[in-house]
C-alpha positions, 0 to 999 in steps of 0.5 A, spaced: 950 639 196 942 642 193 940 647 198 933 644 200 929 647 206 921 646 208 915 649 211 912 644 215 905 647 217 899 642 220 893 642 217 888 644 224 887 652 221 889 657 216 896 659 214 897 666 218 901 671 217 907 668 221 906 663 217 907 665 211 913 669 213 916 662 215 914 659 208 917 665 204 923 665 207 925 658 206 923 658 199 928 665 198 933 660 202 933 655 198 931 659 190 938 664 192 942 657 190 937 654 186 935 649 191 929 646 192 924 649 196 918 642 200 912 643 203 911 637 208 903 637 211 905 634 218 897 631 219 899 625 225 894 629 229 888 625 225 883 628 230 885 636 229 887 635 221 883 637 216 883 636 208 880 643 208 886 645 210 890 642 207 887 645 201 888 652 203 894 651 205 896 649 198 892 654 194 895 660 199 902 657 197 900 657 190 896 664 191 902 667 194 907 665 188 911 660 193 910 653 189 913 647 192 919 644 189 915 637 192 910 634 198 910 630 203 905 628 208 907 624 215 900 620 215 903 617 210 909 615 212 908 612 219 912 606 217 917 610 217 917 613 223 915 607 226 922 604 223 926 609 227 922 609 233 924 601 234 931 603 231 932 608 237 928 602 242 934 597 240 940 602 242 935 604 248 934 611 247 927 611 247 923 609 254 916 607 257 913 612 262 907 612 266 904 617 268 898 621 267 897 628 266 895 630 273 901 627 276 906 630 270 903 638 273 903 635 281 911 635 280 912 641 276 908 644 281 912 642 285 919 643 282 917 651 281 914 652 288 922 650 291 924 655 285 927 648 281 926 647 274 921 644 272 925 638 269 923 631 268 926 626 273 926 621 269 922 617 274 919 612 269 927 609 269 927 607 276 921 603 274 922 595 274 921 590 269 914 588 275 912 595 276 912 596 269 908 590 268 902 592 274 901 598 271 899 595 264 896 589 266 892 595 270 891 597 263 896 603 264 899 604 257 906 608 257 907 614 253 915 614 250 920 620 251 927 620 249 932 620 253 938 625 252 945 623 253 948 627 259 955 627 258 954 629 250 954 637 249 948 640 244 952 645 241 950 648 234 952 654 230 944 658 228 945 662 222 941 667 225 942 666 232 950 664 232 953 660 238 948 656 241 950 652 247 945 647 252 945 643 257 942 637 256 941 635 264 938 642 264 932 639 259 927 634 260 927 628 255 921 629 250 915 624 249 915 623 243 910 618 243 903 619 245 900 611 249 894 611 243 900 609 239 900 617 235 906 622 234 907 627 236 913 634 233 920 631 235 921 625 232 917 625 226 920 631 224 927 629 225 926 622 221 923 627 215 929 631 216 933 626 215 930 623 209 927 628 206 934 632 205 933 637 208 939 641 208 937 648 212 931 649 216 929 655 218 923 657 223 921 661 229 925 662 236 920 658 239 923 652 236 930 653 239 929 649 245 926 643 240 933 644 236 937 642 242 933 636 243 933 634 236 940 635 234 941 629 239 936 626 235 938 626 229 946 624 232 941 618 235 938 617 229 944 617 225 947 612 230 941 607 228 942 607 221 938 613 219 943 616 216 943 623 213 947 624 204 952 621 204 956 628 203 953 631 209 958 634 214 953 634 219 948 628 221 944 634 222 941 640 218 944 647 219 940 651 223 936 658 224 931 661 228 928 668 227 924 673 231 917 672 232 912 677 229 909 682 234 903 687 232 905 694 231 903 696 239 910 692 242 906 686 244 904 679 241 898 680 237 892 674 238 890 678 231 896 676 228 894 669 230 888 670 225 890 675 220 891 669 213 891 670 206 883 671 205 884 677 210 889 680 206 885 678 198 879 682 202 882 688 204 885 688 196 892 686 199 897 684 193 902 677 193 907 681 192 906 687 197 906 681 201 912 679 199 915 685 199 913 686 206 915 679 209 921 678 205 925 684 210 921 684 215 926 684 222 932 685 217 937 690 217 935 691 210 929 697 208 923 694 206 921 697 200 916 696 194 920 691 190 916 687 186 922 684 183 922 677 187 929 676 184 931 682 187 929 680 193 931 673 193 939 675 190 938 681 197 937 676 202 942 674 207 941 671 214 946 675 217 942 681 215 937 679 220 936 681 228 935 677 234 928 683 237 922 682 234 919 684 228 913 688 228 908 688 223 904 693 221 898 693 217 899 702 215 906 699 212 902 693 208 897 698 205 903 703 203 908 698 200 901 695 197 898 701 194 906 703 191 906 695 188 899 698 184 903 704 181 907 699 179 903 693 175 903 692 168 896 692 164 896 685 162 898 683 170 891 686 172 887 685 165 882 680 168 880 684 174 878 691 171 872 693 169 869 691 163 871 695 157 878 699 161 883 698 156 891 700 157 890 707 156 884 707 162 889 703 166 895 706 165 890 712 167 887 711 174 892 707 176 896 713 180 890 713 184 888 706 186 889 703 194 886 696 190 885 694 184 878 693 186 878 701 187 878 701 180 871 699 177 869 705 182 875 710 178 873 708 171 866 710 173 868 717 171 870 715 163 863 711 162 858 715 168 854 718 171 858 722 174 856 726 180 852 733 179 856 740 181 853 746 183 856 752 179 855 759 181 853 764 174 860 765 173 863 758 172 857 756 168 859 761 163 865 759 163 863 751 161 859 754 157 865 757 153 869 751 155 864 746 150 864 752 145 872 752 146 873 744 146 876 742 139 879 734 139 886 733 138 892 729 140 892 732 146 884 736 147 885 738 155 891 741 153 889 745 147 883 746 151 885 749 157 890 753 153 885 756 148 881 757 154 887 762 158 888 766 153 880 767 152 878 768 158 885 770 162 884 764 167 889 761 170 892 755 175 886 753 180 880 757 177 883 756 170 883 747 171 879 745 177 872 747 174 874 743 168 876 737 172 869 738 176 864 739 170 868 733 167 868 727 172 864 730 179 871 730 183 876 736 185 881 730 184 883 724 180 887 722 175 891 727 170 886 729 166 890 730 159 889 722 160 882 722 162 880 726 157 881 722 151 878 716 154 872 720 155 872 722 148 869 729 144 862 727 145 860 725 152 865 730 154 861 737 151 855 733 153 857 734 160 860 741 159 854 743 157 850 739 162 855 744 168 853 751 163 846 750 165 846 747 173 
């Protein structure tokens, strides 16, 4: 069977880092065996969706590299799920309840001040026919839960997690339908799951208790008609639910609720940095500066991953970023270089950068100005033979500064760092054997003896 798994994020916001780590993992899962990778928009929530973001969620996949195999949306499919809630009334899994929010909470108050869980007693059952009729001709209109078969044991093997094991007596039913009429999370999902293919889903821990509900589900379903490929073992997916994130200081980070691709294209955040980072992040394996996507998908295993949460960090980001720059092509970066840098330019400063924005600031020292360094008599002497010394060559900084050693018997610091501060303004940057070049013969006597008369 094709391995197929989805990200199914809701359009009320932005893709976050969270997210995004969900995303990247089930397309790693479903490229390592040439599967296929969906993009479900689960947009019942008609009043909090936005096609804005559903927009941007796109253009992150798509900026990210993380191109869906396919796309479905659940506002467009609610006949569907429609169907499957009529299938599941008929086998009388589903029922009405009428409570309000405020009762709901009363009880769980309740539960929880006798030390009780707080579980759903199934009150809407004990209704009768006549109860249920006051209470509509009263214009209460019922929300629906799924009712949990006691007696069925929820067991399933996670990939990450392993044995898992629930009580369903120990769960509440779910509402799976609000009174206006609209979806919530389970059943639609479920359905989707079903028809959709869906082979793996991999998600956050968050969802455990949600898998134990929908694996009676989905048997229900199953049960009813909405049967999964016809070659599938199980009438529902395989199951893995990995560790949330957590901020470097140990503690759930509201920040990391809010940190999105746009934050990391301002900050000059590579894709693939990101990938790097995200793809191991909470595995056994080391995160490395891998820019190689088919490395890091032939390395990704489910059992390297831990059940303590995966902490990320922003200094980690920016160091695997700043070592997947050392490592871009010319023709990778090309459209983003300042005008006129060609690859010898790049191939130059690019042990420098931090962002490839940096660059425009680096290439300043090829075209100029270049800030003015004041030198004491000696130095400026020394320029001053420096520009009379200077013949282009293959390689003019390393004739210079030989012919100016054994002219002048300076060596080391006092012999390069003068050269390099006349030259660029700066006691640091590029190699210079590869700057000078770019500089050229004319422009670069100009600004030695420009240094011989400061």
């Amino acid at each position: 069977m094709t391995t197929t798994t989805r990200f199914a994020p809701s359009p009320t916001g932005r893709l976050h880092v969270g997210n995004i780590r969900t995303a990247l993992h089930n397309w790693m899962l479903a490229k390592q065996s040439g599967g296929r990778f969906l993009l479900r928009i689960d947009d019942t929530d008609a009043e909090r969706s936005r096609e804005e973001y559903v927009e941007a969620i796109r253009a992150d996949l798509a900026w990210l590299g993380l191109e869906p195999d396919g796309e479905e949306r659940q506002s467009l499919r609610l006949a569907h799920y429609e169907a499957a809630f009529e299938a599941l009334k008929a086998a009388g899994r589903v029922y009405p309840a009428y409570e309000t929010a405020q009762e709901l909470e009363l009880r769980r108050k309740v539960l929880l001040g006798r030390g009780l869980p707080p579980i759903y007693d199934r009150g809407a059952l004990k209704l009768t026919d006549a109860e249920r009729a006051t209470k509509e001709a009263e214009g209460i209109l019922p929300h629906w839960r799924f009712l949990l078969d006691h007696a069925e044991p929820i067991a399933w093997e996670d990939g990450i997690r392993g044995p898992q094991k629930f009580d369903a007596a120990q769960l509440s039913d779910p509402v799976i339908r609000r009174a206006d009429g609209s979806w919530l999370y389970m059943l639609p999902s479920a359905v989707d799951d079903i028809e959709m293919g869906i082979t793996h889903v991999l998600r956050g821990e968050d969802h455990v208790s949600n898998t134990a509900v929908q694996v009676q589900m989905f048997t229900a379903l199953h049960a009813a008609g909405f049967a999964a490929a016809s070659d599938a073992a199980s009438p529902h997916p395989a199951f893995a639910h990995e560790a949330l994130l957590m901020g470097k200081e140990g503690k759930l980070s509201k920040r990391l609720g809010s940190l999105g691709c746009d934050a990391f294209r301002e900050k000059g955040i590579e894709p693939e940095a990101l990938i790097a980072l995200l793809a191991r992040l909470g595995t056994s394996l080391a995160v490395e500066p891998i820019a190689d996507r088919a490395a890091l998908i032939e390395s990704f295993d489910l059992a390297t991953f831990g059940r303590a949460p995966a902490r990320f960090d922003d200094a980690e980001l920016e160091r695997i970023n700043k070592a997947i720059i050392h490592q871009l092509d010319f023709v990778e970066v090309k459209d983003r270089l300042p005008a006129g840098m060609d690859e010898a330019g790049w191939h130059a400063i690019r042990p420098n950068l931090a962002t490839v924005a940096e660059a425009g600031e680096w290439w300043r020292l090829v075209t100029g100005p270049i800030d003015r360094i004041e030198f004491g008599a000696e130095d400026r002497a020394y320029m001053a033979e420096a520009a009379r010394t200077l013949e282009w060559s293959d390689d003019p900084w390393h004739t210079l500064t030989a012919a100016l050693k054994e002219k002048t018997g300076r060596k080391g610091k006092p012999l390069f760092l003068p050269l390099r501060q006349a030259l660029t303004g700066m006691d640091h940057g590029p190699d210079m054997a590869e700057l000078l070049p770019l500089i050229g013969e004319a422009e670069a006597r100009a600004r030695l003896e420009r240094a011989a008369h400061s």
